[in-house]
C-alpha positions as CSV (number, residue, x, y, z in Angstrom):
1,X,-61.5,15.5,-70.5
2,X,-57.8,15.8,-70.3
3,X,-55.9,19.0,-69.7
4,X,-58.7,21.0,-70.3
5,X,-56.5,24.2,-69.9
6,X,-53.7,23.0,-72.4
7,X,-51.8,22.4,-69.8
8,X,-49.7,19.2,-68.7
9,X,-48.9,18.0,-65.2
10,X,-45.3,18.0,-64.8
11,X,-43.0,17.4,-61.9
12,X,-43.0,21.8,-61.2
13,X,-46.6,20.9,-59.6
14,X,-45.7,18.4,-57.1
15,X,-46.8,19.5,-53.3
16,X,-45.3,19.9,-50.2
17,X,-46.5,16.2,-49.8
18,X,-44.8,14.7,-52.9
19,X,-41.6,16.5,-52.3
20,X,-41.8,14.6,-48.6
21,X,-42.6,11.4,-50.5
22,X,-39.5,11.7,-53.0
23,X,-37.5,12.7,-49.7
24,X,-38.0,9.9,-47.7
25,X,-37.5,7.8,-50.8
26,X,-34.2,8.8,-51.1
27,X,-33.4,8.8,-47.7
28,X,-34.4,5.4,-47.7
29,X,-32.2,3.8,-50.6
30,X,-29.1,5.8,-49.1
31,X,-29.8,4.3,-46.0
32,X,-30.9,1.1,-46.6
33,X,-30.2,-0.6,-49.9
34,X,-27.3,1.6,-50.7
35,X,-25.0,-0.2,-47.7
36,X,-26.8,-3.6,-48.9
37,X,-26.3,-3.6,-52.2
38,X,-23.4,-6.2,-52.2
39,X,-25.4,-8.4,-50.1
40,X,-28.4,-8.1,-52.1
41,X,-26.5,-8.1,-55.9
42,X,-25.4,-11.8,-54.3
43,X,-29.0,-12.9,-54.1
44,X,-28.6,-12.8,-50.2
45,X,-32.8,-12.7,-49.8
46,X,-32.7,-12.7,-46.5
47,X,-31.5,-9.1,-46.9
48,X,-33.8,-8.2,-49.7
49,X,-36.5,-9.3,-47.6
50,X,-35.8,-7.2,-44.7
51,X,-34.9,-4.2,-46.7
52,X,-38.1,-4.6,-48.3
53,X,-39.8,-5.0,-45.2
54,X,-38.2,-1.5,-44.1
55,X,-39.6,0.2,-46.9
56,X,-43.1,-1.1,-46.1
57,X,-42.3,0.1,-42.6
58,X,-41.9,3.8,-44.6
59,X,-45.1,3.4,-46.7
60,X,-43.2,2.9,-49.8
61,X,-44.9,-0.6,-50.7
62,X,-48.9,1.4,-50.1
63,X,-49.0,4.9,-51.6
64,X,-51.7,3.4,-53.9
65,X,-53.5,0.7,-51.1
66,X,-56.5,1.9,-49.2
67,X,-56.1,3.3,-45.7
68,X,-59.1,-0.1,-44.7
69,X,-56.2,-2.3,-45.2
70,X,-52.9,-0.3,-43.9
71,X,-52.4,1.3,-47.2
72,X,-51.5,5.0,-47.4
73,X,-54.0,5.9,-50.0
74,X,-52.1,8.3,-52.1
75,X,-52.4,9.6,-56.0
76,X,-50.5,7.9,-58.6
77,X,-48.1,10.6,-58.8
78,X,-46.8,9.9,-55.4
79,X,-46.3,6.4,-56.9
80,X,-44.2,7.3,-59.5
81,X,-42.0,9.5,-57.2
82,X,-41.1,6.2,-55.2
83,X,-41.0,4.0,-58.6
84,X,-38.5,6.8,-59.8
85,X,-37.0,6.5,-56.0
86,X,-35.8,2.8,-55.5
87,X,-34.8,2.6,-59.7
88,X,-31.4,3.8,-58.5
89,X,-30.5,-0.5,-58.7
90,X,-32.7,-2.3,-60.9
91,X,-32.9,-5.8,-58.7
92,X,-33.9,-3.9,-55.7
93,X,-36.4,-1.8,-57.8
94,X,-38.1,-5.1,-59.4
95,X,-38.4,-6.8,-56.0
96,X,-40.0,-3.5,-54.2
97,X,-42.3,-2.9,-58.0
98,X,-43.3,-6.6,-57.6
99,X,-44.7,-5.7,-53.8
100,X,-45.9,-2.4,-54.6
101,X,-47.3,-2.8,-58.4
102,X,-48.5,-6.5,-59.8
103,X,-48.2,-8.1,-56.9
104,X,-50.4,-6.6,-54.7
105,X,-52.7,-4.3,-57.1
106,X,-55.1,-7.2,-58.7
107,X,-55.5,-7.8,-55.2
108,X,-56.6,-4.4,-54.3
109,X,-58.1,-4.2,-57.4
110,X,-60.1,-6.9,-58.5
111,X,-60.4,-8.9,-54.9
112,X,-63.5,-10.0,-53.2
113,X,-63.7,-7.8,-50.0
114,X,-62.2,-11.3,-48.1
115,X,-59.9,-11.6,-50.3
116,X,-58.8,-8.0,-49.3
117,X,-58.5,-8.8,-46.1
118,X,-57.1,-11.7,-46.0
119,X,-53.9,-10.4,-48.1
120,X,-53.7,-6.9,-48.8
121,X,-53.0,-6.0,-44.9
122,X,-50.0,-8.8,-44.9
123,X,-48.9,-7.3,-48.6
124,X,-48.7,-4.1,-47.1
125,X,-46.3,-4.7,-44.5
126,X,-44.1,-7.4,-46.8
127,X,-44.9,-10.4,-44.4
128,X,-46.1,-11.6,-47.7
129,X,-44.3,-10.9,-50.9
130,X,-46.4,-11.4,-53.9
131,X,-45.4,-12.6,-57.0
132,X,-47.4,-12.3,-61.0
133,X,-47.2,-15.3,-62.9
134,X,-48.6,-14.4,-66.4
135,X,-45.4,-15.8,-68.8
136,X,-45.1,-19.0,-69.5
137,X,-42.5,-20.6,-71.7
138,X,-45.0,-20.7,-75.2
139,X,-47.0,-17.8,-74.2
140,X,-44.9,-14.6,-73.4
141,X,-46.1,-11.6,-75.5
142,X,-49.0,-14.1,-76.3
143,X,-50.5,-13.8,-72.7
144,X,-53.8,-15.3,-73.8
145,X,-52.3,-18.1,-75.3
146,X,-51.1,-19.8,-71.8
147,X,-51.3,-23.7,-71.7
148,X,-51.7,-23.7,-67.7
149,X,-55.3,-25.4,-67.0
150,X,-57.6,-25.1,-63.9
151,X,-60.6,-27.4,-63.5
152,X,-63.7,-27.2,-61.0
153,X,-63.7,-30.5,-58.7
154,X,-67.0,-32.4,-58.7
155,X,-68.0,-31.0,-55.0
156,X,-67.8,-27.2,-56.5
157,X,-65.4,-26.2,-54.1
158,X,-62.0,-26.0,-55.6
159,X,-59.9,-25.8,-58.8
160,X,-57.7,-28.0,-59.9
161,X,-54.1,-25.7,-60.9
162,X,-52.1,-27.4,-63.4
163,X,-49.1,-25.9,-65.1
164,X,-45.6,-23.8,-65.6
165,X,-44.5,-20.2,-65.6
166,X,-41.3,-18.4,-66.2
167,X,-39.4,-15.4,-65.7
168,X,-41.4,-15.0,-62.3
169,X,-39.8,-12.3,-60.7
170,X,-39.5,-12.8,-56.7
171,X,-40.4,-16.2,-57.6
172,X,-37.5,-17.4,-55.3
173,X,-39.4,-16.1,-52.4
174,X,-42.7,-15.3,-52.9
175,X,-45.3,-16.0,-50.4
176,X,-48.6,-15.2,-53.0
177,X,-48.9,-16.1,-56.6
178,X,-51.5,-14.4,-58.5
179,X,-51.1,-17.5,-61.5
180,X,-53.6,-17.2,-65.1
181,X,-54.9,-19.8,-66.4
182,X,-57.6,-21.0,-68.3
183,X,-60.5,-23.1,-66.7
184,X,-62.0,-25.7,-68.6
185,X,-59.1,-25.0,-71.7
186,X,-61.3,-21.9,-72.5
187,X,-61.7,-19.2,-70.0
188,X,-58.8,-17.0,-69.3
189,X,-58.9,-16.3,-65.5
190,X,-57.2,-15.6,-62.2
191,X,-56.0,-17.1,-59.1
192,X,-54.7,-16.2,-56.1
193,X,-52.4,-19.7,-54.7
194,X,-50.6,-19.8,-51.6
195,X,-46.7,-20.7,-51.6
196,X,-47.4,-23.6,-49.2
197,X,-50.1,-25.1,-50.9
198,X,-49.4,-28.9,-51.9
199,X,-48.0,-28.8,-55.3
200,X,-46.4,-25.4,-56.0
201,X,-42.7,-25.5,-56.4
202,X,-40.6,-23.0,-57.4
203,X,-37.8,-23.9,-60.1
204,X,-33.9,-22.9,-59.4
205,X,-32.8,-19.0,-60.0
206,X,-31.5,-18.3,-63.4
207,X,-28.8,-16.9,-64.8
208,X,-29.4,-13.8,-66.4
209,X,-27.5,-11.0,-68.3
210,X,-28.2,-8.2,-65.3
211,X,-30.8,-8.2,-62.5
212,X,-28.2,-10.6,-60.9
213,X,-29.6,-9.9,-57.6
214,X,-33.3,-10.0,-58.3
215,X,-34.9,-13.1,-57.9
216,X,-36.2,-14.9,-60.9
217,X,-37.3,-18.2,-61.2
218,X,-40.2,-20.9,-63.0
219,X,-43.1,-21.8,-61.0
220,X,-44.6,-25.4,-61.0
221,X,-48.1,-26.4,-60.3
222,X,-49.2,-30.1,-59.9
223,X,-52.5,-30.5,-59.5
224,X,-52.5,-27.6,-56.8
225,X,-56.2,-27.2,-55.5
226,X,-57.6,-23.5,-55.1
227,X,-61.1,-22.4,-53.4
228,X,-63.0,-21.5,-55.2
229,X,-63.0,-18.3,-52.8
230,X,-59.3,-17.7,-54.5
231,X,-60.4,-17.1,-57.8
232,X,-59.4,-13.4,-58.5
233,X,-62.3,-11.5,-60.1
234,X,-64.6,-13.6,-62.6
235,X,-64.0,-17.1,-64.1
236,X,-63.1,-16.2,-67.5
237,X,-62.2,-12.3,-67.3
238,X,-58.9,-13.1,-66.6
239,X,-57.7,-10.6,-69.4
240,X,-59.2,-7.6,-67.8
241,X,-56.7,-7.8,-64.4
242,X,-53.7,-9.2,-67.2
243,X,-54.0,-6.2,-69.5
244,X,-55.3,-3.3,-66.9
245,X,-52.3,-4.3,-64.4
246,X,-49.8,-4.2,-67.5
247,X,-50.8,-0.8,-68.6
248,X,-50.1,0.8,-65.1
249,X,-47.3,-1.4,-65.2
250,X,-46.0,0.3,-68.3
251,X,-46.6,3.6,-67.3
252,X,-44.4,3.2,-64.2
253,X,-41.7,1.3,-66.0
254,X,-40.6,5.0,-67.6
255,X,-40.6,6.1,-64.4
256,X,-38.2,3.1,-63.3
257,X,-36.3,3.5,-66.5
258,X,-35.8,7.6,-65.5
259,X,-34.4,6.5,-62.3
260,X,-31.9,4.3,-63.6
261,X,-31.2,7.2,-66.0
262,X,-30.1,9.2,-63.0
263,X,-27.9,7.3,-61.6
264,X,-25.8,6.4,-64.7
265,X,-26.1,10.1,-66.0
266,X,-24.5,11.3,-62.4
267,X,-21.8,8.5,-62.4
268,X,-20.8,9.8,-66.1
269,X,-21.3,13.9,-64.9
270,X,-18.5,12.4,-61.8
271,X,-16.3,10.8,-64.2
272,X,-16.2,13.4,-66.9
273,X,-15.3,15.6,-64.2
274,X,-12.6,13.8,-62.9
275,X,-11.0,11.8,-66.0
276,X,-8.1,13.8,-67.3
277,X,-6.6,13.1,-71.0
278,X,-4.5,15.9,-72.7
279,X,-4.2,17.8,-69.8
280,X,-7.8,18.8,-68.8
281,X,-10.8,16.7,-67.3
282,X,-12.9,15.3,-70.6
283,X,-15.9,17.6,-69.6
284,X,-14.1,20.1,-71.4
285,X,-14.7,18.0,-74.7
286,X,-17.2,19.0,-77.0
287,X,-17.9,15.2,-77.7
288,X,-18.2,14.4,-74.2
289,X,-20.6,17.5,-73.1
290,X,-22.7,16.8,-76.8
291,X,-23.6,13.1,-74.9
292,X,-24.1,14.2,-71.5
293,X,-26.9,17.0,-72.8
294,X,-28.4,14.1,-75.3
295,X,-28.5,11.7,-72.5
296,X,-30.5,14.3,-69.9
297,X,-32.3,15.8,-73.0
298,X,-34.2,12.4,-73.7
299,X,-34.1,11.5,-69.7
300,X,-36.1,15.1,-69.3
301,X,-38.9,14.1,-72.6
302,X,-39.4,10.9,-71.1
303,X,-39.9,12.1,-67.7
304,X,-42.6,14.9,-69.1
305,X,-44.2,12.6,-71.0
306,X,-44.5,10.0,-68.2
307,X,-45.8,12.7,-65.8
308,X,-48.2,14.2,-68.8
309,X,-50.0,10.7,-69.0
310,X,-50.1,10.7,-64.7
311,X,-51.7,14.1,-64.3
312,X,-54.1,12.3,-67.4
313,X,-55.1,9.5,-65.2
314,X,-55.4,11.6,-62.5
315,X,-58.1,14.1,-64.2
316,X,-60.2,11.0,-65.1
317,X,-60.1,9.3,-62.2
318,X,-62.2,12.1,-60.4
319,X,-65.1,10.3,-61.9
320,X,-63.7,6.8,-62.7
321,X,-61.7,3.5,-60.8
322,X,-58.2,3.7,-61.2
323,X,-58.1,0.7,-64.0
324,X,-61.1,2.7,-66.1
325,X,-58.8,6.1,-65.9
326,X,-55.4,4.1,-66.8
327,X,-57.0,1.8,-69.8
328,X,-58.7,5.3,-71.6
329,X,-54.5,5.9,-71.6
330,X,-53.6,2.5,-72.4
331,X,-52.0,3.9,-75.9
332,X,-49.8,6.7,-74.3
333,X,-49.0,3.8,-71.3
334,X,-47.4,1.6,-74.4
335,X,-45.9,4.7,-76.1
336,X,-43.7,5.9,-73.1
337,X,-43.2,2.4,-71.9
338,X,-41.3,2.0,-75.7
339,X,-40.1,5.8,-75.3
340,X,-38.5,5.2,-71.5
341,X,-36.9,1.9,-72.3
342,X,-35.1,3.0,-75.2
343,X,-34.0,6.4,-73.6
344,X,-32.8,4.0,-70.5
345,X,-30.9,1.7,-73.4
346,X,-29.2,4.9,-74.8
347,X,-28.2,6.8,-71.6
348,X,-26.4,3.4,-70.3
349,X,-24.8,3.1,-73.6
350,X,-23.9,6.5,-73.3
351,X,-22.2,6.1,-69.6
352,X,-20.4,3.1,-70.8
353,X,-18.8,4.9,-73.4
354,X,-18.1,8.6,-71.5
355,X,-16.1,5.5,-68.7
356,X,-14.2,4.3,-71.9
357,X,-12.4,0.9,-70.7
358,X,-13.4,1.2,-67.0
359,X,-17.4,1.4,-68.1
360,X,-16.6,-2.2,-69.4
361,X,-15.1,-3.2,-65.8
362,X,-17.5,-4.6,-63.1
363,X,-15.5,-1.8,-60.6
364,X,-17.7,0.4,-62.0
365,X,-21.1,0.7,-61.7
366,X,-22.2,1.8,-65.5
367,X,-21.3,-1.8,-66.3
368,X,-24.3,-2.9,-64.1
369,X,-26.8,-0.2,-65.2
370,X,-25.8,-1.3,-68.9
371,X,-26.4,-4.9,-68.7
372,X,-29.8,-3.9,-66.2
373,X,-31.0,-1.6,-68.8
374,X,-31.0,-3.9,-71.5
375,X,-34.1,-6.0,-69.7
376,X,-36.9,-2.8,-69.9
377,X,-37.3,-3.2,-73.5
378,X,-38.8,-6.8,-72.9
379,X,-40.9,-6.4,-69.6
380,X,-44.3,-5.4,-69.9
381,X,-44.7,-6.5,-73.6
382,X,-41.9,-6.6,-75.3
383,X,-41.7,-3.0,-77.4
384,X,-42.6,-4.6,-80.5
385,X,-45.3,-5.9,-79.0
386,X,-46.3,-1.9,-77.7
387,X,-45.5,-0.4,-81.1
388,X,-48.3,-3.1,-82.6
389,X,-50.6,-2.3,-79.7
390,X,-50.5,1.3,-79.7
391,X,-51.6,1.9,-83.2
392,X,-54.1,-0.5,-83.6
393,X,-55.6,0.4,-80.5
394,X,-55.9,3.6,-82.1
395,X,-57.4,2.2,-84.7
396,X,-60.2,-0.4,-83.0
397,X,-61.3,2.8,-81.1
398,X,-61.9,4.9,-84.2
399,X,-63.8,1.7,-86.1
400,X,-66.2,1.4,-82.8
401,X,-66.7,5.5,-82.5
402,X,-64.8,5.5,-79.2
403,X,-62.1,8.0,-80.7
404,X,-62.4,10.7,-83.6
405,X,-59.4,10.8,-86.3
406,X,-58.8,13.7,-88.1
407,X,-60.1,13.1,-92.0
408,X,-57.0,11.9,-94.2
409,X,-55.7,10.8,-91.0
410,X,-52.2,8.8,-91.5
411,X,-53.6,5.9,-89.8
412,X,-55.7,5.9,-92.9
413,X,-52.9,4.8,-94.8
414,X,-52.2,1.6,-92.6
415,X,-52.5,-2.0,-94.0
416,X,-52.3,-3.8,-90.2
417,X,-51.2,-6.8,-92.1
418,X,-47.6,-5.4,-92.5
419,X,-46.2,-4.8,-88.8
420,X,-43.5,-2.7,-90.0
421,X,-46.0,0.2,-91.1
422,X,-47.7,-0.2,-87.8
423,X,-45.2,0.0,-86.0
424,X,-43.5,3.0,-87.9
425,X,-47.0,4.6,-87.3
426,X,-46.3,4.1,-84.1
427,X,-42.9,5.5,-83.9
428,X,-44.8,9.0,-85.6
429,X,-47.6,8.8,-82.8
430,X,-44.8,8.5,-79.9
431,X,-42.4,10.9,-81.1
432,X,-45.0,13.6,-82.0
433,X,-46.9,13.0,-78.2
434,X,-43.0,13.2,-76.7
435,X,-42.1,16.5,-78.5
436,X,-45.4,17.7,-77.2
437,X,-44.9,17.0,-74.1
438,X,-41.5,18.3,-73.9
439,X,-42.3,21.8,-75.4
440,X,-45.6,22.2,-73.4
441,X,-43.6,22.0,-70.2
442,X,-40.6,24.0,-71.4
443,X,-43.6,26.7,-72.2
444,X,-44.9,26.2,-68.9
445,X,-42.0,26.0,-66.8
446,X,-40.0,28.9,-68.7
447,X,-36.8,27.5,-67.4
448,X,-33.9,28.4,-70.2
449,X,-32.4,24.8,-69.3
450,X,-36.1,23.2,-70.5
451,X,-35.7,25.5,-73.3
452,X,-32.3,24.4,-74.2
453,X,-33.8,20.6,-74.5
454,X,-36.8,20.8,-75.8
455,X,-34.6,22.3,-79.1
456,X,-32.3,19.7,-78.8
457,X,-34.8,17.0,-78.5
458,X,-37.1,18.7,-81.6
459,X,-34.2,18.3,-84.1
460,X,-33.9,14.9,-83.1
461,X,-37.7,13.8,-82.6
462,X,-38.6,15.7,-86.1
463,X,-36.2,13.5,-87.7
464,X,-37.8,10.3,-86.1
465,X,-41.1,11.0,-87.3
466,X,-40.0,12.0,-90.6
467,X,-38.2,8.7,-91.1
468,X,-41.2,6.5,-89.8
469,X,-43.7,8.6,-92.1
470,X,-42.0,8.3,-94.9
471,X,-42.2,4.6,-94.5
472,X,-45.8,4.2,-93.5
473,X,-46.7,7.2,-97.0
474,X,-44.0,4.8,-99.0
475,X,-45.9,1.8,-98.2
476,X,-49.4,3.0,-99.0
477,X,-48.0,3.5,-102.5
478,X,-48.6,7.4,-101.8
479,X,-46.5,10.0,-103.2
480,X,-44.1,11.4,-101.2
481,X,-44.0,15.0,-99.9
482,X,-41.0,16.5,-99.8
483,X,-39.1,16.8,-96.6
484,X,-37.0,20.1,-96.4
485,X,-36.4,21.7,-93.4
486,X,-33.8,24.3,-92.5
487,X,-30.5,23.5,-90.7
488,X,-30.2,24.5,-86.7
489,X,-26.6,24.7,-85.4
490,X,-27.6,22.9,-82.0
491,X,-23.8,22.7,-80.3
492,X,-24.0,26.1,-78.5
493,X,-27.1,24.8,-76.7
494,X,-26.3,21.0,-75.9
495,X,-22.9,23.1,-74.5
496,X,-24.9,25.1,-72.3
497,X,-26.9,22.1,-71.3
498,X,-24.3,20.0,-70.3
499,X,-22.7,23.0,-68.4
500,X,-25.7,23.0,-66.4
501,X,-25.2,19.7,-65.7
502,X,-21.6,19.4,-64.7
503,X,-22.4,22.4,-62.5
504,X,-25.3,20.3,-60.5
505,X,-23.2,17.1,-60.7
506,X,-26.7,15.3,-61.4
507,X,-29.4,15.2,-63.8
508,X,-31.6,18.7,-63.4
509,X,-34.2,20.5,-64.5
């Protein structure tokens, strides 16, 4: 059972240890990608590499790999702290989450003990840099539907790779592909293939909106042959590493997306702090302080929430695998993944605006986070994509007895024909789990400032839900309740928040 005491895991209960970890974090993106960041926004890889490298020199790449293969062997919160860590830019942070997440996990994961140690040891200290080759250029959300083919030789002792994938980040320089295909034109399965292999080529970088410096590129494979000792778990299971790996991939994304939140709330506290217009610094507006307590108000729910569902896995995993503990989440891992990206989407809008006509201006570094923000609500499963998973998960495990639902439940109402009703059910599932989470740690924490936001954030998420419901009720062709609640005056506390803010200079709890 989770939070068996009714209480949540929250970021008030790190140790001494993960206060170390977020330390030496910090220290190293000051001190290493900070005064590389030019280089490595240029696509100079030969500096991303050996920044990378110096990370796995600090552990950062290992929190989650086993001691046996050079691994630090920590818990998944200490993950998240260094997710949260290295967000500051998001091409550094999707190079280092390649190394550190679906890289190297279906390795550590799903390899054969060999397999483990032929890789994992290099993985840990970046001489290899693994890339996940799932998307191809018909079969993005629609993993399963991948046209890449693999066929066993006539000796038994390799696989013949055949086919294309896209949007492969670290593709440019990736020493280890883990590549899905489907053997035979049937069964859905993994491979671990080697960048010098004869007949994997790697296709020229594009040219995206943001993530300039991260590399990202299509990968080609001609008739590559695999051993058979480099098939990654079992011929045909393929799905089970895709889909586990995505849902811890999910769950960290908020964590990235809170990172990024950081940085462009503190550029925006800066600049509101130093702009003057009528004859005082634009902090003083009531406009400007109403977005700068919004903006940390949602950065704060999604940050509880993300932290709720880790303390979660945690609990569960005292008596299961990692994967077991993070699929029995898989719902709340597609509802904050939808939550974090669209907080990270409206804090970036946010900073662009509070900079005015310098936030449009490459000089200024909210013009980066915007256009690198945009990107989080597409990896992972794109949120539509979540907002369809996460209820009818829901659903499959109430039909199979897995999961109990209330009687009259509002997933009782829900045709799963019409996508917009599952995904507005959705919308009422994440929104009710987020103002949860938010008031559970306010309660916990007692902090006035938690206080402050979790009011701020109720008017807002009670809205939400009342919206989506009245959708999902509408479409059922059920009558509708009605929907009167009492006016809160909410400026005297976003002012109080955002005071709180200017006063730290950064985002604060």
């Amino acid at each position: 059972m989770c939070e068996p005491t009714g209480t949540i895991f929250t970021p008030e209960d790190f140790t001494e240890e993960h206060r170390a970890i977020a330390k030496t974090t910090e220290d190293f993106f000051r001190k290493e990608v900070e005064p590389n960041l030019d280089a490595i926004l240029h696509q100079d890889f030969a500096v991303l590499r050996r920044v990378l490298t110096k990370s796995a020199e600090l552990g950062l790449v290992a929190t989650m790999i086993p001691e046996a293969y050079g691994g630090m062997e920590m818990d998944l919160a200490s993950a998240m702290i260094v997710t949260e860590g290295v967000a500051r830019d998001a091409s550094y942070a999707s190079c280092h989450g390649a190394q550190a997440g679906i890289g190297a996990l279906p390795v550590v994961l799903f390899g054969t003990e060999e397999q483990k140690q032929r890789y994992v040891p290099r993985l840990v200290t970046a001489e290899l840099v693994p890339a996940y080759c799932l998307t191809e250029a018909h079969a993005g959300s629609d993993a399963l539907n991948t046209r890449s083919r693999a066929v066993l030789s006539a000796d038994g002792t390799h696989y013949v790779l055949t086919g294309q994938k896209m949007w492969i980040t670290n593709g440019g320089f990736a020493d280890l592909f883990t590549v899905f295909a489907k053997v035979d034109g049937e069964k859905f399965t993994a491979f671990l293939v080697e960048r010098g292999w004869a007949g994997v080529s790697v296709g020229a970088e594009e040219k995206k909106m943001g993530l300039k410096g991260a590399s990202t590129t299509a990968v080609y494979f001609d008739n590559v042959r695999v051993p058979v000792e480099n098939v990654l778990g079992e011929v045909g299971r393929g799905h089970i590493i895709a889909f586990n790996i995505l849902n811890l991939g999910r769950l960290k994304l908020a964590m990235f997306a809170h990172g990024e939140c950081k940085e462009a709330l503190a550029h925006s506290l800066r600049y509101a702090r130093e702009r003057q217009a009528f004859g005082k610094p634009i902090s003083e507006f009531g406009m400007i302080q109403h977005k700068l307590a919004e903006m940390a108000t949602r950065m704060f729910v999604n940050e509880s929430m993300a932290y709720r569902i880790t303390g979660c896995v945690q609990e569960v995993q005292r008596e299961r695998p990692l994967m077991a503990a993070v699929e029995e989440f898989a719902v709340e891992c597609s509802l904050v993944k939808i939550f974090g990206s669209e907080v990270l989407g409206f804090v970036t809008d946010e900073a662009v605006q509070i900079h005015g006509g310098y936030g449009y201006h490459q000089d200024y570094a909210v013009e980066r986070l915007y256009r690198d923000a945009r990107i989080y609500r597409i990896f992972e499963g794109t949120n539509e994509i979540n907002r369809t998973l996460a209820t009818t998960m829901l659903l499959k495990r109430a039909r199979t007895g897995r999961i109990k639902l209330p009687k009259d439940s509002l997933l009782d109402l829900i045709d799963e024909s019409q996508q917009e009703v599952v995904a507005a059910a959705s919308d009422v599932l994440m929104y009710t789990y987020a103002l949860e989470s938010a008031d559970l740690r306010a309660a916990q924490s007692r902090s006035a400032h938690m206080l402050d936001m979790a009011e701020v954030f109720r008017e807002f998420a009670t809205t939400q839900i009342e919206s989506a419901w009245r959708l999902v009720i509408a479409a059922a062709g059920q009558k509708l309740p009605p929907f009167a609640r009492p006016a809160v005056n909410l400026v005297p506390v976003r002012r109080r928040i955002a005071a709180r803010l200017l006063d730290a200079g950064k985002y604060t709890v």
